[in-house]
VEXRONU-738199 format. One line per 2 residues: number of its first residue (from 1); for each residue x, y, z of C-alpha. Coordinates in steps of 0.25 Angstrom, whole numbers, plus 5000, padded with zeros to 4 digits. Layout:
! residues N
NUM> X/Y/Z | ...
//
This chain:
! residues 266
1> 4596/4314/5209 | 4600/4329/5211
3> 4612/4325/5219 | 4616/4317/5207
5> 4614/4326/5198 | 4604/4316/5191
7> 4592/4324/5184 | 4578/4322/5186
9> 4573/4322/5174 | 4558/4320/5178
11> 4549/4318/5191 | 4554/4320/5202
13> 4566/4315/5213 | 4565/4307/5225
15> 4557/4314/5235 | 4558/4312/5251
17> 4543/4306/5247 | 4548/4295/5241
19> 4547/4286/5256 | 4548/4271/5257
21> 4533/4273/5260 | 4531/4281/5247
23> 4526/4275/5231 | 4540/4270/5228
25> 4546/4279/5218 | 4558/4278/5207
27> 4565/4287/5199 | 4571/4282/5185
29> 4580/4286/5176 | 4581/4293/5163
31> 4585/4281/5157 | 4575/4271/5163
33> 4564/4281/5160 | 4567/4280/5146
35> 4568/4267/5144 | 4554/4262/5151
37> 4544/4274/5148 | 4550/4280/5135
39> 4542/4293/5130 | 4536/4293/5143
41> 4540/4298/5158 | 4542/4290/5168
43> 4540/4296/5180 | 4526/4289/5186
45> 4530/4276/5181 | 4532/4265/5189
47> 4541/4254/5190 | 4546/4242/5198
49> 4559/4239/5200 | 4559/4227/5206
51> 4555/4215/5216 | 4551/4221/5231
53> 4551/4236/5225 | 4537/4245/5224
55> 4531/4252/5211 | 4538/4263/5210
57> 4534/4275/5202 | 4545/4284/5195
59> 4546/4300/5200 | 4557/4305/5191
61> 4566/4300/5181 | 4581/4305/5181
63> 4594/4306/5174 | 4603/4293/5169
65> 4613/4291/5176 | 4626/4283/5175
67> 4626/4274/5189 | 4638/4268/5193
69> 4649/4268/5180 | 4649/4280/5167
71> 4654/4271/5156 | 4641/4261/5161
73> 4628/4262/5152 | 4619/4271/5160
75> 4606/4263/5166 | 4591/4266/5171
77> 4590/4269/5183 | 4580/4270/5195
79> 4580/4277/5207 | 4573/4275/5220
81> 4570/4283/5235 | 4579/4278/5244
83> 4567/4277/5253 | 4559/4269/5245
85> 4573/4259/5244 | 4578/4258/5256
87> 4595/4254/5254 | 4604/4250/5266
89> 4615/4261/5261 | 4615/4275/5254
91> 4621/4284/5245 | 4619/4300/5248
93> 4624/4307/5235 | 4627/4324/5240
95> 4629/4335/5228 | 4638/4346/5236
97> 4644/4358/5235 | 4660/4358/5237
99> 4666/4347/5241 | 4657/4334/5243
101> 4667/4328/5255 | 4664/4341/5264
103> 4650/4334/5266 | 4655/4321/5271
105> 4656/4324/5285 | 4642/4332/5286
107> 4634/4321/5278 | 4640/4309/5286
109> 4635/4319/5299 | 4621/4320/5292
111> 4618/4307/5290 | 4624/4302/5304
113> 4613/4313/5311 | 4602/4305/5302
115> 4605/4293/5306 | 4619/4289/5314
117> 4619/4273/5311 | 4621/4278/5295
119> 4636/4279/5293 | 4640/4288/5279
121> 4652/4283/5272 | 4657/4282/5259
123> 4655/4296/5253 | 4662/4298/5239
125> 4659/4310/5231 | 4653/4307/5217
127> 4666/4312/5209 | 4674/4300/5216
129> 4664/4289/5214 | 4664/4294/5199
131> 4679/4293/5200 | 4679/4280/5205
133> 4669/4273/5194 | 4677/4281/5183
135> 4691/4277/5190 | 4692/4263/5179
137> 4690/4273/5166 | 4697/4284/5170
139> 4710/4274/5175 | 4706/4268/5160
141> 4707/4281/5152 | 4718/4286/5161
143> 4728/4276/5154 | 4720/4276/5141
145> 4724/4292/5140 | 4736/4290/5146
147> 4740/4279/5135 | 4734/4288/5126
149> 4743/4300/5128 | 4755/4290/5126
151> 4748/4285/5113 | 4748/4299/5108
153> 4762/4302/5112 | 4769/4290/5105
155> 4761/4294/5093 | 4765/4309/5094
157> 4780/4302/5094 | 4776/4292/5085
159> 4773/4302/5074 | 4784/4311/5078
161> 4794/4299/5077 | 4786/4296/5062
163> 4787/4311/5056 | 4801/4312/5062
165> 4805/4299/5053 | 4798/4305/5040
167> 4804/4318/5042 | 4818/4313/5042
169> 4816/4302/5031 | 4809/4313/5020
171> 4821/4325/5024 | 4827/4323/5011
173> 4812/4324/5005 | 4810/4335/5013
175> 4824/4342/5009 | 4823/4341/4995
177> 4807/4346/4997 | 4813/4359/5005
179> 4823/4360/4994 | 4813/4362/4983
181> 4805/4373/4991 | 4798/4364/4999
183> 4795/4375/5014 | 4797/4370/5028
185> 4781/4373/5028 | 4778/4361/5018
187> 4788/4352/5025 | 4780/4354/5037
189> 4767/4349/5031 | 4774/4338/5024
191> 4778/4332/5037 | 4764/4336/5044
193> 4757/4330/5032 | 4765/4317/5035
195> 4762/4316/5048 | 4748/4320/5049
197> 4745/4311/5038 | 4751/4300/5047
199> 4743/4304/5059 | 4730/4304/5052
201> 4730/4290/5047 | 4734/4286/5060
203> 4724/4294/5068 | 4712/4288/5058
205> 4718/4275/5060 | 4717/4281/5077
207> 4702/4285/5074 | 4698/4271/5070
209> 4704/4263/5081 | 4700/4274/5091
211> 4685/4271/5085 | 4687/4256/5085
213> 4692/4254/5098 | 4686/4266/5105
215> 4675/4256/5111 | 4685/4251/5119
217> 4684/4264/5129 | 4671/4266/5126
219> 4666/4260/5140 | 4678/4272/5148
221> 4670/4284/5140 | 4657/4290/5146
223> 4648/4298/5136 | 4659/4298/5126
225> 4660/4290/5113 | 4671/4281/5108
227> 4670/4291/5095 | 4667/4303/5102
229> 4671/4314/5090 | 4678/4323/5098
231> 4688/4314/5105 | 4692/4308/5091
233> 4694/4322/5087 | 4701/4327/5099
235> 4710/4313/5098 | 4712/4317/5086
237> 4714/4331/5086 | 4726/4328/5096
239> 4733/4317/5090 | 4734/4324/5077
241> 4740/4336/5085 | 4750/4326/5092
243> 4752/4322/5078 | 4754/4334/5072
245> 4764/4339/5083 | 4772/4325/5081
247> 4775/4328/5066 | 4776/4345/5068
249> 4791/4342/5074 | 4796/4333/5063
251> 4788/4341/5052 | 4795/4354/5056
253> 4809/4348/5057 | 4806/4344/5041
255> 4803/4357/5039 | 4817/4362/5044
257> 4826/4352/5038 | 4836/4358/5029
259> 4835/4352/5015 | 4849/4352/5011
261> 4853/4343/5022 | 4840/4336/5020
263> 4846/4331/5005 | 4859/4331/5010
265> 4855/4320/5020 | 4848/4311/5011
//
């Protein structure tokens, strides 16, 4: 457990004590604990876990921890000594210092001088077995970003193109508003105003979908919700940016039209 990096929350570990010839012993999980002796500990209760296996008594209760996938529902868990269940095989989990594959060589000529019929093979580190359970959802939201950033690049053009065409149909409005005293300032905001009014129905429109539709990805996400507040701000706070860039170019060459050949070319 403390290789794992799994607490002990109460009791004790496995001890060397903890012989086939021994009471037969099981550590549960926080979980498990909870769920059969609520308000009350668990440690020195006992429990069966099956056909052909002893009484055992529980030493220590631990930490929840996800098994085998993280977008899986964590479940309860019991852990028994190895002694007390003996397997045909074995994993050996290390915590090192450094680099984890300088310790092949030295822990497959550790367990050779224990015993040479056992033969250690498959060593991974932990960072590469996570990899590979998370390879499916990060491949996933690879090409879910990546179609993302194209999404948000045609709409950045998509409003560009937009503004472009609204500057150019109201020039003879904008003319005639220059010519009665209107500044260069208020044609900015005029356009900006236009365009931002645009963006926000479209980005609350983007809000509800996202919401509705968010429960697609919600089995990809690990300890974050479909409607966590600060990606829907953050989302939000850059497409109203990219918005607000798109319409800035457009806005300012309003702004520098020359209102006597704005009429003249109505």
């Amino acid at each position: 457990f403390s290789a794992a990096g799994i607490p002990l929350l109460e009791g004790r570990p496995f001890r060397s004590e903890d012989r086939a010839d021994s009471p037969p012993v099981a550590i549960v999980s926080r979980q498990l604990a909870e769920r059969y002796w609520p308000g009350a500990s668990a440690v020195g209760q006992r429990l069966t876990l099956g056909l052909g296996d002893s009484e055992r008594t529980i030493v220590g209760v631990v930490g929840d921890v996800a098994q085998a996938r993280l977008d899986e529902a964590i479940e309860p868990q019991i852990y028994r000594p190895l002694a007390q269940l003996p397997q045909g095989y074995m994993e050996i989990l290390l915590r090192t210092e450094g680099s984890a594959w300088s310790l092949v060589q030295p822990l497959r000529e550790a367990v050779l001088e224990l015993d040479s019929n056992q033969i250690p093979y498959g060593f991974e580190t932990l960072e590469n077995r996570y990899r590979g359970a998370m390879a499916q959802q990060r491949l996933f939201l690879f090409g879910l970003g990546l179609f993302a950033i194209v999404a948000l690049t045609l709409a950045a053009l998509g409003m560009f193109s937009i503004m472009a065409y609204h500057v150019h149909r109201r020039q003879h409005e904008i003319g005639l508003r220059m010519a009665v005293g209107a500044q260069r300032d208020d044609v900015v905001r005029l356009i900006l105003r236009r365009g931002m009014t645009l963006f926000a129905i479209g980005g609350g429109l983007g809000l509800i979908l996202a919401s509705s539709l968010g429960r697609l990805t919600e089995s990809l996400l690990y300890e974050i919700s479909v409607s966590d507040p600060w990606t829907m701000v953050g989302v939000g706070g850059l497409t109203a940016t990219v918005a607000l860039l798109a319409c800035v170019v457009p806005a300012l060459r309003a702004a520098s039209l020359d209102p006597i050949d704005a009429l003249r070319g109505d």
